[in-house]
C-alpha positions, 0 to 999 in steps of 0.5 A: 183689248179687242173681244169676241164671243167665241164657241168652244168645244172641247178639245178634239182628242175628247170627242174620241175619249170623252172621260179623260178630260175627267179623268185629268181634272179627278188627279188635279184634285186630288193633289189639290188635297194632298197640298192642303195641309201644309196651309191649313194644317199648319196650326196644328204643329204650332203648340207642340213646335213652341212647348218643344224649343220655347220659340214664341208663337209670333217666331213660328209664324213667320215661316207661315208667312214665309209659306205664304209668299212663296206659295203665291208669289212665285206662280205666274213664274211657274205658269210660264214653266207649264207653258213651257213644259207641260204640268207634268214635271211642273207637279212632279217637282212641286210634289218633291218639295211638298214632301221635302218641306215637311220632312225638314219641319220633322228635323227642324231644330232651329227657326231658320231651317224652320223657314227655309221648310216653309219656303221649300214647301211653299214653292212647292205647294204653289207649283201644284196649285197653280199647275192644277187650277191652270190645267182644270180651265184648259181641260174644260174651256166649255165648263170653267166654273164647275172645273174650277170650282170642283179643284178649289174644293179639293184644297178644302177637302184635303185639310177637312179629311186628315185634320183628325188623322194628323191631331192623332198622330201629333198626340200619340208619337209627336208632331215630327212623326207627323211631319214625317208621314204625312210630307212623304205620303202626301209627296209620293202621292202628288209625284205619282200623279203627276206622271199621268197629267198629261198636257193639254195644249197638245189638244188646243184645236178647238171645233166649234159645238152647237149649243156650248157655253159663249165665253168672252176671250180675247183674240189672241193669247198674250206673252208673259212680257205683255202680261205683266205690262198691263196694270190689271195684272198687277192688280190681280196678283195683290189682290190674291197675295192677301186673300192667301 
């Protein structure tokens, strides 16, 4: 592949409103937060599922591994619906089945619906992860590290905040109640702002600015088909399946 250094700006609807771009970039962390429990909180429900049905801790975990795979797996799959769509029904319907997920954990009497939870939050969780990682660089073509950085954070952010609350819970009106809450909370939430994303190839003319970042880019963009033709693709995608 043939490259060039290119100096971008960003889009031309920011020269008009120059906060937006931030703006856009604040909701995607903040659904970054809102997804990161079902990952790191996981540990949490494991004891109370086990002492409650007598499932042993290696049956429980498969649905985290369940949750893994779909959460990572399927993303270049909804990458393509972003593309597509935009982010905004993309987060919206990866916001339903966050919520949904933990709701059939606060129900789950059996280790196959407990998987098929796990599988439903998985999707869901990686629709707003990649939706929003993905809209940070196309918002901040000038700043892609910062604006990477900053949503990865949020992942982070979002289990440090709430692991009390939910421990709390979990000891006081038990881990289905928990589950309950905290699924159809963190849910509403990613749903309502997944109504004000807004898409940013719409504003893909870029101008060129003194003084911006160089960045090395390809001349043009490539199509799913090519993509996933080329061995560094598939070398990227196994890499990220462990590291999950």
């Amino acid at each position: 592949m043939s490259h060039s250094t290119t100096t971008f700006a960003p889009p031309v609807d920011h020269v008009r409103s120059p906060r937006f771009r931030w703006g856009q970039l604040v909701m995607g962390i903040v659904c970054m937060a809102m997804i990161a429990n079902l990952q790191y909180g996981w540990t949490l429900f494991v004891n109370p599922i086990s002492e409650k049905f007598g499932w042993t801790r290696a049956a429980i975990q498969v649905a985290f591994t369940i949750f893994v795979l779909t959460e990572t797996w399927l993303v270049p799959i909804e990458g393509y619906l972003v593309d597509k769509f935009g982010p905004r029904p993309v987060v919206l319907i990866g916001g339903l089945l966050c919520g949904l997920g933990w709701v059939m954990n606060s129900f789950a009497d059996s280790l196959p619906m407990l998987y098929v939870a796990a599988a439903v939050s998985g999707i869901g969780a990686g629709a707003v992860y990649g939706t929003c990682v993905g809209n940070a660089l196309k918002w901040f073509p000038d700043r892609r590290g910062l604006a990477a950085g900053l949503t990865a954070a949020g992942f982070g952010a979002g289990s440090a905040i709430t692991v009390l609350p939910i421990t709390m819970m979990i000891k006081s009106q038990g881990y289905e109640t928990a589950f309950l809450y905290f699924g159809i909370g963190q849910g509403l939430i990613v749903m309502l702002l997944a109504l004000a994303l807004d898409n940013p190839n719409k504003y893909a003319k870029r101008a060129p600015a003194p003084g911006a970042t160089h960045l090395q880019q390809t001349r043009r963009d490539y199509s799913p088909g090519e993509v996933v033709r080329k061995p560094v693709f598939w070398v990227m995608y196994l890499m990220f399946v462990p590291a999950a």
